[in-house]
C-alpha positions, 0 to 999 in steps of 0.5 A, a space after each residue: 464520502 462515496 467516491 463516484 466513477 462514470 462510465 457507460 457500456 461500450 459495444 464495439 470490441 477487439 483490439 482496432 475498437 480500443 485503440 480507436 477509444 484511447 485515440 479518442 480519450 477514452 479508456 475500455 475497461 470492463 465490469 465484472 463478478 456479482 450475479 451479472 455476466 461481465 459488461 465491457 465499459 469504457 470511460 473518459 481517460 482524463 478524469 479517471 487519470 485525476 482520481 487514479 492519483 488518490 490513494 483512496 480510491 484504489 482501496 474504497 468502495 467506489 460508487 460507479 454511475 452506469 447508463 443512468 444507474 449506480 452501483 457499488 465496485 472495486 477496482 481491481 486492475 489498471 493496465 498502463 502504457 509503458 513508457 506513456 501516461 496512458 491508461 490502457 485498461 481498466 478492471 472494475 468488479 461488483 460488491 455484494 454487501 452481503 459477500 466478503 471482499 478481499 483487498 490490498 489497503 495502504 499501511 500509514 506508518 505513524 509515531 517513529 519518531 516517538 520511538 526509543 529506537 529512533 529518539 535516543 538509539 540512531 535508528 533508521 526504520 525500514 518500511 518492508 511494507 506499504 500495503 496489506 491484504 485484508 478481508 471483510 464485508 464492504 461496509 468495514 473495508 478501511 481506506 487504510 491501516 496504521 502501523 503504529 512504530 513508537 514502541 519498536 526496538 533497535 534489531 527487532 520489527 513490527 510484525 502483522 500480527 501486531 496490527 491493530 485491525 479496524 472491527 470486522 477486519 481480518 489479515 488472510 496473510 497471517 494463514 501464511 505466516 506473520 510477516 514483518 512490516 517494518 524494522 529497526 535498526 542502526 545504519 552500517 556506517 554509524 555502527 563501525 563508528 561506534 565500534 572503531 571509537 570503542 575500541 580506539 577509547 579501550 586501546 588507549 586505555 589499556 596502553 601503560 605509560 613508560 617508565 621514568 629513569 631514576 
């Protein structure tokens, strides 16, 4: 299901023109890439504040509603207010569906609890990652990525190159190098439990009982 954004062309600007829209409930913002030169927009800030909470919508094709017509974006950066809940700016670009667009999806991690590791070894999973650059034409971008985690060992970590990518998606980051995403291993505490109980078990059972007088 499209996810539709409303807005309209905002004409008046400078710093003034936008305090007096966020004073009013409503966000500027502007509209950017594509064949058209960037457009200034602003939209209504409570309904944009509701959808700024789905997850899906910072990593989908966005449907945007514009003075009557409709057209496909990706919204690519949102300013808030320090310390208020207040949207201050917002960047939307446009999508060709013929260009490759490049964007930051969430990592869903699933099955740790299924893993040995965790199941039968006490380990605690440490997500390095919550989300991943990929790249791909605007009809394959997925909402997110699974990392799947039932087969991680205790010491060692899922890395990129381990996903498996949804069709027509690639990871730009492995030119980088093969980062890890999450990892595997036995809490500090647990561990020197362990270590001090052996080594309690192998003291007693190195010390020799006396000798009995005859």
């Amino acid at each position: 299901m499209s996810l539709e954004v409303s807005a309209k062309s905002r004409t008046l600007q400078g710093k003034g023109a936008s305090r007096r829209l966020r004073s009013a409930g409503t966000v500027p913002g502007i509209l950017y890439g594509g064949s058209a030169p960037a457009q200034s927009i602003e939209l209504q800030h409570k309904s944009l504040w509701f959808q700024l909470k789905s997850e899906q919508f910072h990593a989908s094709i966005l449907t945007m509603e514009l003075d009557g017509q409709k057209q496909q974006v990706l919204l690519r950066d949102v300013q808030m207010h320090p310390w208020r809940q207040l949207i201050q700016h917002v960047d939307f670009q446009r999508v060709a569906e013929d260009r490759e667009v490049t964007m930051r999806v969430p990592l869903h991690y699933v099955n740790a609890d299924q893993a040995q590791a965790v199941k039968f070894g006490g380990a605690i999973v440490t997500h390095i990652m919550n989300e991943i650059e990929v790249a791909c034409l605007p009809k394959y971008l997925p909402e997110f990525i699974e990392v799947d985690l039932s087969q991680i060992t205790v010491g060692h970590s899922v890395h990129m190159s381990d996903l498996t990518l949804p069709e027509g998606v690639r990871l730009p980051g492995l030119a980088r190098g093969d980062s890890p995403l999450a990892s595997a291993s036995i809490p500090r505490g647990a561990a020197e439990e362990d270590k001090t109980a052996g080594s309690a078990a192998q003291a007693g059972g190195d010390k020799k009982e006396p000798e009995k007088k005859k």
